[in-house]
C-alpha positions as CSV (number, residue, x, y, z in Angstrom):
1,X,0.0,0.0,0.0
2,X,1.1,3.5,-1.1
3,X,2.2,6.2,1.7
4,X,-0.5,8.9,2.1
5,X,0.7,12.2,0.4
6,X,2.4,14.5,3.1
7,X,-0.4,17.1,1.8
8,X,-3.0,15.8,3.8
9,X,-4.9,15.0,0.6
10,X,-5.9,12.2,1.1
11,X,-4.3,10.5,-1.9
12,X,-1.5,8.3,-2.3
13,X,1.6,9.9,-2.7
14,X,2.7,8.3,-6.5
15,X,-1.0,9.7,-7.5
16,X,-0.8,13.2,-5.6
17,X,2.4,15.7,-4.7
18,X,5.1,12.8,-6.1
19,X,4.1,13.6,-9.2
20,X,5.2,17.4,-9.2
21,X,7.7,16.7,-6.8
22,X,9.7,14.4,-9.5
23,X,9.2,16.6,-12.3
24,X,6.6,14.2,-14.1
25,X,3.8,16.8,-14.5
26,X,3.3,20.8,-12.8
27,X,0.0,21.5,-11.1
28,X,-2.3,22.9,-13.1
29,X,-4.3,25.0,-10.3
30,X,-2.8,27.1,-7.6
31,X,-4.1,24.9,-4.9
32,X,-2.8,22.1,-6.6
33,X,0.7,23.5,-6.4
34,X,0.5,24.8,-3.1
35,X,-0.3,21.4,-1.8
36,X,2.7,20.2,-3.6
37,X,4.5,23.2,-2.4
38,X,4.2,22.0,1.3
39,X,5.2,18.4,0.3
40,X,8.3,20.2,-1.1
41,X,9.2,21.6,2.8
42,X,8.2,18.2,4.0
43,X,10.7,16.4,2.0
44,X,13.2,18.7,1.8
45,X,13.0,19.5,-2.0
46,X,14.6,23.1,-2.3
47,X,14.7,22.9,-6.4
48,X,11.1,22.5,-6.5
49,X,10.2,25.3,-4.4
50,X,12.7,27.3,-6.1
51,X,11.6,26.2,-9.2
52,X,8.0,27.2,-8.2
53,X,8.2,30.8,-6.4
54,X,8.2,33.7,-8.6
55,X,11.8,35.0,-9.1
56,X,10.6,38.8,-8.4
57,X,9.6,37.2,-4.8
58,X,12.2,34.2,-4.1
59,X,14.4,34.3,-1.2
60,X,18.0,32.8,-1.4
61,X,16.5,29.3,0.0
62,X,19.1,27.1,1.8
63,X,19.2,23.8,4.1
64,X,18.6,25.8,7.0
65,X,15.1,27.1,5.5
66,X,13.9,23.4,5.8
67,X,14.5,22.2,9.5
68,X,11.0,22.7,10.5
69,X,9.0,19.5,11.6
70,X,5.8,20.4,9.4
71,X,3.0,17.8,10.9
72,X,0.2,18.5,9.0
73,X,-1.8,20.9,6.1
74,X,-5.5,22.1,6.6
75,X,-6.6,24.3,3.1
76,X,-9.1,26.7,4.5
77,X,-10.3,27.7,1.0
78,X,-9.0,28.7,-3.0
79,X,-10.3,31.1,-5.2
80,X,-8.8,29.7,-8.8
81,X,-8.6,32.7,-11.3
82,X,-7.4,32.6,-15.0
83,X,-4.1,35.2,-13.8
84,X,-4.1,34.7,-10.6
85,X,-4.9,32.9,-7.4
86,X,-5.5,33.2,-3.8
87,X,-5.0,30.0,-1.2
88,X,-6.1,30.5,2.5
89,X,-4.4,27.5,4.6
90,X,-2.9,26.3,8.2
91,X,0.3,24.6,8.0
92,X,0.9,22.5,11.2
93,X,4.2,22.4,12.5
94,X,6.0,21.6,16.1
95,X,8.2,23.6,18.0
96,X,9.6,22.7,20.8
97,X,7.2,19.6,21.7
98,X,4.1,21.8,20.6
99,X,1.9,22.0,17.7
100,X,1.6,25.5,16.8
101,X,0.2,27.0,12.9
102,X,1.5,28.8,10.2
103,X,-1.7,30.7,9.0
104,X,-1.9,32.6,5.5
105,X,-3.8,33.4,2.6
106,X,-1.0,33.1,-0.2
107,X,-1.3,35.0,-3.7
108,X,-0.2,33.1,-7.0
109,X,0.4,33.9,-10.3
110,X,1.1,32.8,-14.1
111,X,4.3,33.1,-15.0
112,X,5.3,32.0,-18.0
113,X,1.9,29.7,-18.2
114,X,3.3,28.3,-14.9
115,X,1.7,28.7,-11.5
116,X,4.2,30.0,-9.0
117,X,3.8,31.3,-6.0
118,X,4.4,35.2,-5.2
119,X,4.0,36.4,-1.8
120,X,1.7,36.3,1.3
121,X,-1.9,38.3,0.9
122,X,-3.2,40.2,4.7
123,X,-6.1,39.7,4.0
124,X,-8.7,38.1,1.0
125,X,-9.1,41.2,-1.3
């Protein structure tokens, strides 16, 4: 039996994140990618997040950008556009024996007929 995607999908892994994670297909909604996105910090995979940030918004990413112990992802709600995109989610991590959340509502964009991500929202607009 197939491990459950790190996404909290639902899914098997081959059929979910792996997918984008190996370079076999790109998500084709922003949700899609931001899912895979999170399975990227999970695993460790800093050319796929590279690969899928915006380079107007990337940091320089490095090992030490990945030692968080992410536990779990809740996706609150997506609003898919044709331009852009807008994802509202929890990302569960622990710190320091605790479960604590990363909440945001995270704005993505084409970019060369690629979703990528840009940059946290404040608020839904």
């Amino acid at each position: 039996m197939s491990q459950t995607c790190y996404c909290c999908s639902g899914k098997p892994l081959p059929q979910c994140c792996e997918i984008y994670l190996t370079g076999k297909a790109y998500p084709n909604t922003a949700e899609a990618l931001m899912r895979s996105r999170y399975s990227a910090f999970v695993t460790g995979n800093l050319p796929y997040l590279r690969k899928t940030w915006h380079p107007d918004t990337c940091p320089d990413l490095g090992p030490k950008d990945l030692q968080t112990e992410w536990s779990r992802l809740e996706v609150i709600k997506s609003k898919q556009g044709l331009k852009k995109s807008i994802v509202e989610f929890k990302a569960w991590f622990v710190d320091d024996g605790e479960e604590r959340a990363l909440h945001e509502i995270s704005l993505f964009k084409l970019h060369k007929k690629r979703w990528v991500y840009v940059a946290p929202l404040e608020a839904w607009p």
